[in-house]
N, C-alpha and C positions, 0 to 999 in steps of 0.2 A: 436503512437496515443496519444489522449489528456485524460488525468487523471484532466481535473480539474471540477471543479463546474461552468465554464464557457468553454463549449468546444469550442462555435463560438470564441475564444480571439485566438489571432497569436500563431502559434508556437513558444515556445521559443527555441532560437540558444544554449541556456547553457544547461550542462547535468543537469537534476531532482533531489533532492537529493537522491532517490533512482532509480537509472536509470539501476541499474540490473536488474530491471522486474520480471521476474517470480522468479526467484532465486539467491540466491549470498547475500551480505552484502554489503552494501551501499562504497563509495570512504570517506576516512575521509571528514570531515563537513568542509564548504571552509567557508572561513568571510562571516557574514549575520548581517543583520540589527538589532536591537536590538528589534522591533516591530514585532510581526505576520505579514505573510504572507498569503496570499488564497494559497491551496495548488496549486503544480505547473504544469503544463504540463509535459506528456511526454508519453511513447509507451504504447501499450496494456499490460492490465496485470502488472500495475504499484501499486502493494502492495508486499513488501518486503515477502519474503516466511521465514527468519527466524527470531526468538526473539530479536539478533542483529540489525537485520535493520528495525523490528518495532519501538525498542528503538531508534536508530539514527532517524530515521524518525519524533517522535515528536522533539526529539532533536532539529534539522534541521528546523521544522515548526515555533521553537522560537528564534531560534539563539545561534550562541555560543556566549561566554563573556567571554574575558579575565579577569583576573582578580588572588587573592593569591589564591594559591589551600588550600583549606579545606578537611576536612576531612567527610566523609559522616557522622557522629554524629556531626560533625560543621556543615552542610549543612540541616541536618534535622531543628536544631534548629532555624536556621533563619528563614524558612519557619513560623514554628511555633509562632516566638516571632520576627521576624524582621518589620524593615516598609516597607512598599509595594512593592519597590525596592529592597529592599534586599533579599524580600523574593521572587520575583523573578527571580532574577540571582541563589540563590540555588540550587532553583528547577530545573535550566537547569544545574545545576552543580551535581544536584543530577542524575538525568537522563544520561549523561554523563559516570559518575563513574559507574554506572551499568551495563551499556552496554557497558565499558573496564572488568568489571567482567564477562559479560558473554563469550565476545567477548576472554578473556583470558582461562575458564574454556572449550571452546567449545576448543582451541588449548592445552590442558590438560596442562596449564601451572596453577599457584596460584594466584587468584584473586589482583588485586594491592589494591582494598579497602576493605578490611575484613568488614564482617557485628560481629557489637558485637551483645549479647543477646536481647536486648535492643531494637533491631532499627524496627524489623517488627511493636512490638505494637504502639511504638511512629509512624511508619510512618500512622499507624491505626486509632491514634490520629489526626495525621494531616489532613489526607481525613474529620475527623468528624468537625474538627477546619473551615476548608477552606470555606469559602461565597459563598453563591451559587449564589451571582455576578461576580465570579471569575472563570468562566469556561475553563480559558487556565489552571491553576491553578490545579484546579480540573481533568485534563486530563491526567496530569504528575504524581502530586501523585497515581491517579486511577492505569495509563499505570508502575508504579513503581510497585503497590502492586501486579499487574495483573501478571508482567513480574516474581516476583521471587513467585509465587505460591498461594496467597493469594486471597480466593475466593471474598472478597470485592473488589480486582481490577476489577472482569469483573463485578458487580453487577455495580462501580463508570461509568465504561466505557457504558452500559449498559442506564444508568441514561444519560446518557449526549447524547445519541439519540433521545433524546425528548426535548432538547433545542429547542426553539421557535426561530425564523429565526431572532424575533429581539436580541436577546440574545446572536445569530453566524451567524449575517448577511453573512458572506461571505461562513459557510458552511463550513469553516477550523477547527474548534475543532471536528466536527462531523465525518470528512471527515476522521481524525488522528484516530479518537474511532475506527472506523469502521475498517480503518489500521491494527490497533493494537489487535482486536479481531479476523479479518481475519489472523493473522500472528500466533495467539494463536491454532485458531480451536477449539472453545471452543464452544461446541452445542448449549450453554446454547443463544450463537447471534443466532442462525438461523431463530428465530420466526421475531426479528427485520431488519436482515439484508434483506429475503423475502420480507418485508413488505415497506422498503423504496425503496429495486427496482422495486416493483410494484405500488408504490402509488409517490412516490418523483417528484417533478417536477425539482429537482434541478440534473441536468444530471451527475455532477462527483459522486453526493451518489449515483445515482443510477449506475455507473459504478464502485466504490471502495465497494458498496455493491454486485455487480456478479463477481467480483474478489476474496474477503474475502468468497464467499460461494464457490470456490474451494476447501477451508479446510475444512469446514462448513457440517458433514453430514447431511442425513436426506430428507425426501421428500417432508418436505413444501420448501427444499431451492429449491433443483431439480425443482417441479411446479414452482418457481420464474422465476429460470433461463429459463425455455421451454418459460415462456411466454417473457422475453428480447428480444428471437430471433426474434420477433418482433417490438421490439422499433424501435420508428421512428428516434433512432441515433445512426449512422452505429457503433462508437465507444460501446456505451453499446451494441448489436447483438455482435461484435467482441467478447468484454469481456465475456458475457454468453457462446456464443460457447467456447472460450476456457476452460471456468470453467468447462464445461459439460465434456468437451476431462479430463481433468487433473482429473475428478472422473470416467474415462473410460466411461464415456456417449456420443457416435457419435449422437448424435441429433442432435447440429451443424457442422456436420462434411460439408455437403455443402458448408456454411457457410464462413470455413476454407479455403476452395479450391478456394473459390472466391476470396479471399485477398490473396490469391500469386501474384494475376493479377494485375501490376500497373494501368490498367487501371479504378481499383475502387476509388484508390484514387484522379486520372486526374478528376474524373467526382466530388468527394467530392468538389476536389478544385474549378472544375466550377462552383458548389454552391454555393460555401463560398472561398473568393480567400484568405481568412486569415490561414485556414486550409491548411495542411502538405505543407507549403511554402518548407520546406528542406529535400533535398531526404533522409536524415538520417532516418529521422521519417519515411517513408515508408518501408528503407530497414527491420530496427528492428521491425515494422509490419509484414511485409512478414515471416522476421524470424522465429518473435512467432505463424505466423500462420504454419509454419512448423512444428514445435514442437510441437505442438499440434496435427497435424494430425498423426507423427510419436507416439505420445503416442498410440496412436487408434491403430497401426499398420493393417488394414484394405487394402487388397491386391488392390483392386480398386487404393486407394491413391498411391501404390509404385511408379508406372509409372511418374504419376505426377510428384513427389519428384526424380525418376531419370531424367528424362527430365529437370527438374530448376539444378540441378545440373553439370547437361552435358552442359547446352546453355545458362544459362542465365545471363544478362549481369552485373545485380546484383550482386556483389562479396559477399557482406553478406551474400541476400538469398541463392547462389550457396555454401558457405559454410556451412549455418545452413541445407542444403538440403545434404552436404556430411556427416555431423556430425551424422542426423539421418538415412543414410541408415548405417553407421557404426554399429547403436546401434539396428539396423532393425533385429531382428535373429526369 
């Protein structure tokens, strides 16, 4: 399904940069333009579930940049004292080198950019330096301090949910915040991420915000999510249902059992002929709504799930339908 701030836009034919969905770690960052993006299309349940692919993911939202490798206390300091350019190529250079740190320490292997003593507070420094006309800016540093522990990252990320639409017209620094605190689980969003899937007119925060309150405990997110399942876009109902299933909440479990059916998406497309042009994007729909239903493990559902598995003509679905009566005990 569609993750962006514009769901009526075509589906895009290229993978998202994080197009593992519910879980997993993003494909290395492919060439991208050097300017922001609005974030991009792609299936339900499109916010990286771990630290790694939050990090890639703003990565990803600015682009990589070749360029001489620096050293993370070279990359800090440009930020700091570089000119404009400079100082933004670091910063995706800093972003980067961190999430090969974590991306190395999660495989118990030795970080390739050691942090000296030094660099928490200067990067401390930097979120205090950065202009608050510089909100891509301010995302990376926030999504850095957030990522290695530092309770200023989610206060920065936090701060940058109340950007004014002319400030993030397209809803891409907001869209990454939101990302990136859903990837953390950090309670302290739940008051904010509620709040924009209840009140937002802009449809991808309000679907990257009932995504990120998957991690998200607490029962203002919950009351959020009960009321998505009524939005009037089938994509954010999808998203809430499934955040409901992944906090063992069958509230949308109907929901769920309805988008196995191709035939929800035929009727989306009647609507809007721009929407799930490619059967991909249905299949990995269908998927996630299996998985979902298999979390619930709810004996009602099994049937269901042995029957797409037995006959259906979906090879994905029929496999994500074999995967979870495997894990079905």
């Amino acid at each position: 399904m569609v993750s962006s701030a514009r769901v009526s836009e075509p589906d895009d034919p290229s993978p998202p940069p994080s197009s593992a969905g519910l879980a997993g770690t993003p494909p290395p960052p492919p060439p991208a333009p050097a300017t922001p993006a609005p974030h991009p299309p792609g299936p339900l349940g499109l916010v990286p579930a771990a630290i790694v692919g939050a990090l890639l993911l703003v990565f990803l939202f600015f682009g990589a940049i070749a360029g001489r490798e620096a050293t993370l206390s070279e990359n800090l300091d440009r930020v700091l004292h570089g000119g404009a350019g400079e100082r933004k190529q670091a910063a995706f250079n800093l972003v980067r080198q961190i999430a090969e740190n974590r991306e190395a320490e999660l495989g118990g292997q030795p970080p390739p950019w050691p942090l000296d003593p030094g660099f928490l507070p200067r990067l401390r420094e930097a979120r205090a330096s950065v202009d608050e006309s510089d909100p891509e800016i301010r995302l990376v540093i926030a999504s850095l301090l957030a990522q290695l522990g530092d309770e200023e990252g989610v206060t920065g990320l936090l701060e940058l949910l109340d950007l004014a639409p002319g400030q993030d017209p397209e809803g891409a620094v907001r869209f990454h915040a939101l990302a990136t605190l859903g990837s953390l689980g950090d309670p302290r969003a739940e008051a904010a991420c509620a709040r924009i899937l209840r009140t937002s007119d802009d449809t991808g925060l309000r679907i990257v915000s009932a995504v990120a309150l998957q991690r998200i405990p607490g029962e203002e997110g919950r009351g959020a999510l009960l009321s998505a399942l009524e939005d009037a876009v089938l994509e954010v109902r999808a998203n809430a249902a499934i955040a409901l299933a992944v906090r063992g909440d069958p509230a949308g479990a109907g929901l769920l059992r309805d988008l196995l059916d191709p035939e929800i998406y035929r009727g989306e497309q009647a609507r809007d002929a721009r929407k799930f042009t490619h059967a991909r994007r249905i299949s990995e729909s269908r998927a996630q709504a299996v998985e979902a239903l298999a979390r619930l493990k709810r004996p009602e559902d099994r049937a269901v799930i042995e029957r797409l598995a037995r006959e259906d003509h979906d090879l994905a679905a029929r496999e994500a339908a074999m995967r979870a009566l495997e894990g079905w005990r």
